[in-house]
Structure formats: structure tokens, C-alpha cells
N, C-alpha and C positions, 0 to 999 in steps of 0.2 A: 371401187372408190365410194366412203359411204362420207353422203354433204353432212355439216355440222348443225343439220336441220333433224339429222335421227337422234343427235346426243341430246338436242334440247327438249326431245318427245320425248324420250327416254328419263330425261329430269326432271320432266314435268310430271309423267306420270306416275312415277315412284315418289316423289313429294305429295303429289295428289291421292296417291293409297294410301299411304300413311296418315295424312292428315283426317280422310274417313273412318279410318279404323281408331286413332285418337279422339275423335269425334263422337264414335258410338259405343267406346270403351267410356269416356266420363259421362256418359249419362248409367253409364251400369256398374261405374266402379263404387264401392261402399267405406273403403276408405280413401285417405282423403292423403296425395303425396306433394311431398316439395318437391320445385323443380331445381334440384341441385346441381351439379359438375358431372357426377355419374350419371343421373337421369339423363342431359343433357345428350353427353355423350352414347347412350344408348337408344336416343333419340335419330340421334345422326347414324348411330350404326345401321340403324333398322332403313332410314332413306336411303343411305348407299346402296344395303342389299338390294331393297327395291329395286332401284337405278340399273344396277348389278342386272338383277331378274329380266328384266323390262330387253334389255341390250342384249343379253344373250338366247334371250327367247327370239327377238325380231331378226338379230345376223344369224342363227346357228338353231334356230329352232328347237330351242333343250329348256328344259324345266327341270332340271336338276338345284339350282339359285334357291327355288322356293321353298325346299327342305330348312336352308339357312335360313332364309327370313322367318320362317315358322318361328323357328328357336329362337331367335331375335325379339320378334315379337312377342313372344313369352317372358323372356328377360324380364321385358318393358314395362309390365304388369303382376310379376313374381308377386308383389309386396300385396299388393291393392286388388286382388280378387282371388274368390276360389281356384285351386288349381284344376278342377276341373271346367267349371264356365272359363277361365282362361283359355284352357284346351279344344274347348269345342267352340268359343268365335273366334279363337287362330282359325282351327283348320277352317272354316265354314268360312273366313275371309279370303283365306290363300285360295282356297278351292275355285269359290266366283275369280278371282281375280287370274289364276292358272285357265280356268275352264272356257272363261268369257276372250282372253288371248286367241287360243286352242280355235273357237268356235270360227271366231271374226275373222281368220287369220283361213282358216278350212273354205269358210262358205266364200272368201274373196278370190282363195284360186279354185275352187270347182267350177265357179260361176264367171270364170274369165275375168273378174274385177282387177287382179294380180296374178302375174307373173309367180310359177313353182321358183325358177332361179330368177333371184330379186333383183331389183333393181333399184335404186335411192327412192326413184320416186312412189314405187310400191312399199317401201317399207314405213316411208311416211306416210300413206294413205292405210296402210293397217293400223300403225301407231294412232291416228287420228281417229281412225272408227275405234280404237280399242277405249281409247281415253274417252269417248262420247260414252259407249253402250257403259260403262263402269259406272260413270256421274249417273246416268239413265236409271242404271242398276240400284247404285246408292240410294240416290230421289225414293221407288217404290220401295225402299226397306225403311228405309225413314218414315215417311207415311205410315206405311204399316207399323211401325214400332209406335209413332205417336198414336194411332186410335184404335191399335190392338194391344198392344205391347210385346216386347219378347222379353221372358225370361228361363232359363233353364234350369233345373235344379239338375243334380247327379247323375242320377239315371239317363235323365232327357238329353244331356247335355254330351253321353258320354255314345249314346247313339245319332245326334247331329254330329258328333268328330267322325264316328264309324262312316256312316252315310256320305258324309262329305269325301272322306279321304277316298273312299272307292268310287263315287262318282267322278269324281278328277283323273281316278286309274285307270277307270273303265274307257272315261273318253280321250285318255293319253293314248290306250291300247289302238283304239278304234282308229285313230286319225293315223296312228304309225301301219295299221292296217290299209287304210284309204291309200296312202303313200305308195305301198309297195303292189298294190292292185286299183290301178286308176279305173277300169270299170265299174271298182264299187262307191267309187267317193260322192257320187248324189246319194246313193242312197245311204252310205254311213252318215251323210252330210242330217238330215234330217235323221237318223236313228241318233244323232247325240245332240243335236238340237231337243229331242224328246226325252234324252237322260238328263240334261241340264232340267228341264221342265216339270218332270219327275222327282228328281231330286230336289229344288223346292219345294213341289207340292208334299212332300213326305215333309220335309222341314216344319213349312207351316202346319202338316195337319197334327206332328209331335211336338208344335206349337201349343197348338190350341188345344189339345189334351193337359201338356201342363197348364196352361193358364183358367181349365176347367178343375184339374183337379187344385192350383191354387187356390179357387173361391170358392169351393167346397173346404179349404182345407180352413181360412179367412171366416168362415160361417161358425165352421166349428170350434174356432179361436175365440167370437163374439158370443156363442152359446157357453162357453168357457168361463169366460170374462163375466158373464151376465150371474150365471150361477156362482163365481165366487164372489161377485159382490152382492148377491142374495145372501148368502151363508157371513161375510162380513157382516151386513150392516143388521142380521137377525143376531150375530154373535154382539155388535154394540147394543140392541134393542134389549137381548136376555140379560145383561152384562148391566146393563141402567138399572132394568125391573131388579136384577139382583139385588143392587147397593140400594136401591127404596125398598125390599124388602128387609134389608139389611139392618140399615138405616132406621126401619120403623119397629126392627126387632129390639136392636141396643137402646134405644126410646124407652123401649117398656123395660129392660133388664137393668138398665139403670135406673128407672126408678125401683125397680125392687132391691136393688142394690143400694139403695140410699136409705131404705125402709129397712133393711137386715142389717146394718151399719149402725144404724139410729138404734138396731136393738142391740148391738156388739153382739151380734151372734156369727161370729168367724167361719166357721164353717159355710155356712150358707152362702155368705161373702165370696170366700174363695170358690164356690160352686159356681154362680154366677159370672165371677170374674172367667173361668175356664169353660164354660159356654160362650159367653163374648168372643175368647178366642178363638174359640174352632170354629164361628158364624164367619169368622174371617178370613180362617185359615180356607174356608169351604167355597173361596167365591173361587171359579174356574177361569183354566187359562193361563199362560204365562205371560206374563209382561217382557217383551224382545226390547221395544227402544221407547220414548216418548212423542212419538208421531201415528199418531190413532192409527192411521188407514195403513200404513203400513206394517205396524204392528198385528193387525189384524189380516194381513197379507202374508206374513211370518208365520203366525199361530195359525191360521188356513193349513197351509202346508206340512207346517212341519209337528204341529201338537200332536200328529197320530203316526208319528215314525216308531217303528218298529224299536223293541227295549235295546237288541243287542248293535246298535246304530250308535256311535258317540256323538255330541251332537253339541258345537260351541258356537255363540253367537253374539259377537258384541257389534253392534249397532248404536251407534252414536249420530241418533238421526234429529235436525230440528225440527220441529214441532210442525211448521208452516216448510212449505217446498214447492215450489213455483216447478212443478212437474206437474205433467196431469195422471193421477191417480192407476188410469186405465193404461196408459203407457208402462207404470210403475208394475202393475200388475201383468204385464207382458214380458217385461224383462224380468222382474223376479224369479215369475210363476215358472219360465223357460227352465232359467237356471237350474233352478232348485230341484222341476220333474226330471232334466238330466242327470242331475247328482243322485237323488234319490234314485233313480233305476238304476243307475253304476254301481252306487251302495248295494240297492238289492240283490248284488248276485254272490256278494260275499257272506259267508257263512257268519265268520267272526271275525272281526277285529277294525270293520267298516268305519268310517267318520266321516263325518261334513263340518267344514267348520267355515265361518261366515263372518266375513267382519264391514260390517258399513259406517263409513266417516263422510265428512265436509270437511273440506280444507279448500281453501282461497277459492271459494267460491264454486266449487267442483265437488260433487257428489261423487265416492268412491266406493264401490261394490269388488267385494273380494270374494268368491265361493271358490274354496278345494274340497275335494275328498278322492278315496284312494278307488281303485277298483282291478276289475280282473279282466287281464286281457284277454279274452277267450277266445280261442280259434274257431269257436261254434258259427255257423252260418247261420246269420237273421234272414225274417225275411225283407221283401225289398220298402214294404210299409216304415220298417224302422228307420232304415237310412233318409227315405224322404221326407216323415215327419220329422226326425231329429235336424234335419238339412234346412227344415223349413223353420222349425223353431229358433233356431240360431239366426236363419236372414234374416227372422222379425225381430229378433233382438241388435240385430244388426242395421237395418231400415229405423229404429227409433235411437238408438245411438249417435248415427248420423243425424238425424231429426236434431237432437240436441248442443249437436258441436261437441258430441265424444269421442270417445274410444273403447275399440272392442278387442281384448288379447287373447291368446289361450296361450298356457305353459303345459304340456304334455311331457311326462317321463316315461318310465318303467310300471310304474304304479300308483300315478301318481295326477290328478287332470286337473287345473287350478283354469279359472275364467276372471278377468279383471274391467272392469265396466266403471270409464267414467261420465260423468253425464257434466255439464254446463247449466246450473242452477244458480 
């Protein structure tokens, strides 16, 4: 007979994992979701399973439930994060919350705490220690997430799922071991107390690789930045001395023009006239939009693209832009190096085409071009920095109350970036 004291551990605890895992997903989700009728409802799904999880792990000791929540939990977050960082803090949640059951549950009947065949009131006092050590658990990742951080990119993220899922299997094996050989259950009891241990310290230390190799990667974004806006503001600098040299040319050609005029000597006239020209024609650079620094953020990039490249740009940008320049130049610069390498792998018939407006008050950035799906294996540099380029274009996005899309075909990758200006 089980008291109505287990269904209410049971509710509580499965509302109370959920609400952690919703907790440390919006600090790491990038876009931004409404809480609609389906959200809702797939909110509520996820608390059942829990619930689900929670009751069938404490009457019948299975972990089978967790599978389903996984996938539940995925759902929940489909829209609003990488599928791979979705992937690896499911499993690394289910896992603590499967492994931490597992542990509390092992070390209470080894140690006489509980009863092997349960009892109401052994079930609630597992259920109680399980919900304490969870909150406990939670508490030290929180902290650590505030004055470490965690983030994963692909790679990292696709070995904390690895990591996790076989820590959780290892010490399922181990405890159904313990079970069926009760001589061994102290000592498995502390071998998976140690796999649990292990298994974060691997965590944090694939941690703290990523978060070294992001501020290396953060340095070389700033050494980036620095240098294109040397090369900008030496392109406005040449670009002034130009038009005063310009400036101080047509000066003097116009007075000799006035002087060869005055003598109706036509010829000489039209010579001059056709010098003028080409003093004009000769200033460098193409003009993209009427917003200096951006224009020169365009012409940065793209003035030395390759001839066999088609290359369309209309840019209907104002003049003034309540963006910060550097942010401008993060997002741009991303885009545009992922196009052009996508372009670079086609032989002939490559294009980029780029079109930037304002409309009600939203800045709208459009880059397509086409490229080749290659079967080739890169190596794993590319996946990371391209991973990483995109968060940052993705972190300043958010920064402005935008939006970040991508449209992928056959042949085809279009990025659409709006910004709140």
C-alpha cells in the first residue's frame, strides 16, 4: 500500500526538475519564444513525464521513463537553441537527475537507511533525500555557471552528451550488478559515487577547454575588429587626401580651362575637359550605401572578391544608426566571411548577393549565395570557428531585440538578420 505522501514527492519533484532545467535553459537560450497553447502544452508534457520518471523509478526501480523525457525535453526547446547544445544539456540533465535517484537510492539500502523491499516510509525518505541532493546539485552548477560560465559549442557539447549518457549506463550496469551480488554493493556503492565524480570533473574540465578556447577565439575577434577598423578608417583618411588632392587638381585645370576658353582654342578645351574626367573616374572604391562606416565595412570585404564571383548589393542604409559600429562590424564581417568561403569553393557560376533596408524602425540584413555541398571532411577548426561566428552574430542580435534566420536548400544558404534601430 503506497500513502498519498509518495504521489506528492513524486509531483513535486518532477515539477521541481523541470522548472531547473527551464531555469538554466533561458539563461542560454538565444532566441527568444512565446509562451503559446503548444509551448504550454509541451510544458505540461515534460512535468508529467518527470512525475512519470520519478514514480516508476521509486515503486519498480526502472529508468526506462527517462528516455521519454529526453525527447520531451527536446521538443521544448526544438525552436530556441542549437540542436546540438539542446542535445548535450538534455542528456547532462536527465543523466544528474537519473544518476543522483540511482546513487541515493543504492547508498540508503547498502547502509541500512532503507529497506531493499520498500516500504511507504522508505520510499518517502528516498524521495526526500533525492529532491534535497537535486536542489544541492542545482545550487553548485548555478554558481559555477554565474562566475565560470558554461557554454558548449559542437564539438564540446557532443562529447558532454557522449560522457553523460554512458556515465548514467555505467552506473545503471553497476547498481543492477550490486543487486544481484550483495557482497559487492559497498564496494560498487563508492565505485559509482566516483563515476558520478569523474563524470563531472571530465565535464568541467571540457568546460573549461571550451571557455579557454572561447577567449582565445574572443581575442582574435578583437585583433580582427581592430585591424578592420585600421584599414577602414586609413581607407577614409586616403579617400579625404584623395578628393583635396582632387580638389586642388580641378582648381588649377579649371583655370587653364578658363584660359584655353578665353582663347577658343577647342581642342585644348576638350583635353582638359577629359583629364577632369578620369581625375574622377580614378578616385577608388566603390560606394555600397550612404552610411560611411558601413560602406567601408562593405568595401573592406568585398572590393577584393575574386572576378568569377557575381556580386549584388543594394544597401539602403541611413546615414546615422544608433548601432554600435563594432557590433555592425561583427555581424557583417561573420556573414559575409561565411559567404565568401562557401563561394570560394565553386569554380563558376558562384554569387553573393546582399541587400540591407530600414523599415519601421528595424534594420534588415539579407546575404544569399549559392555553394557546394561537399562531402569532403573539414577539419574540426572549421566547424568551431564557423559555430562560433554565428553565436556572435547571434549574442549581438539578441543584444538588440532581433532576429536571427537561416534558409538552407539544395544549393542554396540565405541568412536574414534583423536588428531594432
Amino acid at each position: 500500500m503506497k500513502s498519498g505522501n509518495v504521489y506528492i514527492l513524486c509531483i513535486i519533484a518532477g515539477i521541481l526538475d523541470v522548472i531547473i532545467y527551464m531555469e538554466y535553459q533561458s539563461r542560454q537560450c538565444v532566441k527568444q519564444q512565446k509562451y503559446n497553447y503548444i509551448r504550454y502544452a509541451v510544458i505540461a508534457a515534460a512535468i508529467i513525464t518527470d512525475i512519470a520518471c520519478c514514480y516508476d523509478f521509486l515503486c519498480h526501480n526502472r529508468c526506462y521513463m527517462y528516455i521519454l523525457l529526453a525527447l520531451v525535453m527536446v521538443v521544448m526547446y526544438m525552436k530556441s537553441m542549437d540542436i546540438y547544445e539542446i542535445m548535450s544539456t538534455v542528456s547532462y540533465h536527465i543523466s544528474v537527475s537519473a544518476a543522483t535517484a540511482i546513487i541515493v537510492r543504492f547508498f540508503l539500502e547498502t547502509y541500512s537507511f532503507t529497506r531493499i523491499e520498500k516500504h511507504v516510509s522508505d520510499m518517502n525518505s528516498e524521495m526526500i533525500i533525492i529532491i534535497m541532493t537535486r536542489i544541492l546539485f542545482m545550487i553548485v552548477i548555478n554558481i559555477y555557471d554565474k562566475y565560470v560560465g558554461i557554454s558548449l559549442g559542437r564539438l564540446a557539447g557532443i562529447a558532454v552528451m557522449f560522457i553523460s549518457i554512458s556515465a548514467v549506463g555505467l552506473i545503471i550496469m553497476l547498481s543492477r550488478l550490486g543487486y544481484a551480488y550483495s557482497e559487492t554493493r559497498k564496494s560498487i556503492t563508492i565505485l559509482i559515487i566516483l563515476i558520478m565524480a569523474v563524470f563531472n570533473i571530465i565535464d568541467v574540465f571540457i568546460n573549461t577547454i571550451e571557455q579557454n578556447n572561447r577567449y582565445n577565439y574572443e581575442l582574435m575577434l578583437l585583433e580582427r575588429e581592430r585591424e578592420t577598423n585600421i584599414k577602414i578608417y586609413d581607407n577614409i583618411r586616403s579617400g579625404q587626401e584623395e578628393l583635396r588632392n582632387i580638389r586642388h587638381d580641378i582648381k588649377n585645370r579649371l583655370n587653364s580651362l578658363r584660359t584655353v576658353i578665353l582663347q577658343n582654342d577647342n581642342t585644348s578645351a576638350i583635353e582638359y575637359l577629359n583629364n577632369m574626367i578620369g581625375s574622377v573616374d580614378s578616385v577608388k572604391g566603390n560606394i555600397y550605401c550612404n552610411n560611411l562606416l558601413i560602406n567601408n565595412i562593405l568595401a573592406y570585404k568585398l572590393d577584393n572578391l575574386d572576378d568569377n564571383i557575381e556580386l549584388e548589393c543594394q544597401a539602403d542604409v541611413p546615414e546615422q544608426l544608433d548601432v554600435d559600429m563594432g557590433d555592425m562590424g561583427v555581424i557583417i564581417g561573420n556573414l559575409l566571411d561565411n559567404s565568401i568561403k562557401a563561394v570560394g569553393d565553386i569554380v563558376r557560376g558562384g554569387y553573393i548577393h546582399i541587400v540591407m533596408t530600414e523599415s519601421i524602425g528595424r534594420l534588415i540584413i539579407i546575404i544569399e549565395n549559392n555553394y557546394i555541398d561537399s562531402k569532403e571532411k573539414k577539419p574540426a577548426s572549421y566547424y568551431i570557428n564557423h559555430g562560433r561566428g554565428v553565436n556572435n552574430v547571434r549574442r549581438i542580435v539578441k543584444k538588440y531585440g532581433g532576429t536571427y534566420n537561416e534558409k538552407v536548400s539544395a544549393d542554396v544558404y540565405q541568412t536574414k538578420v534583423t536588428l531594432d534601430i
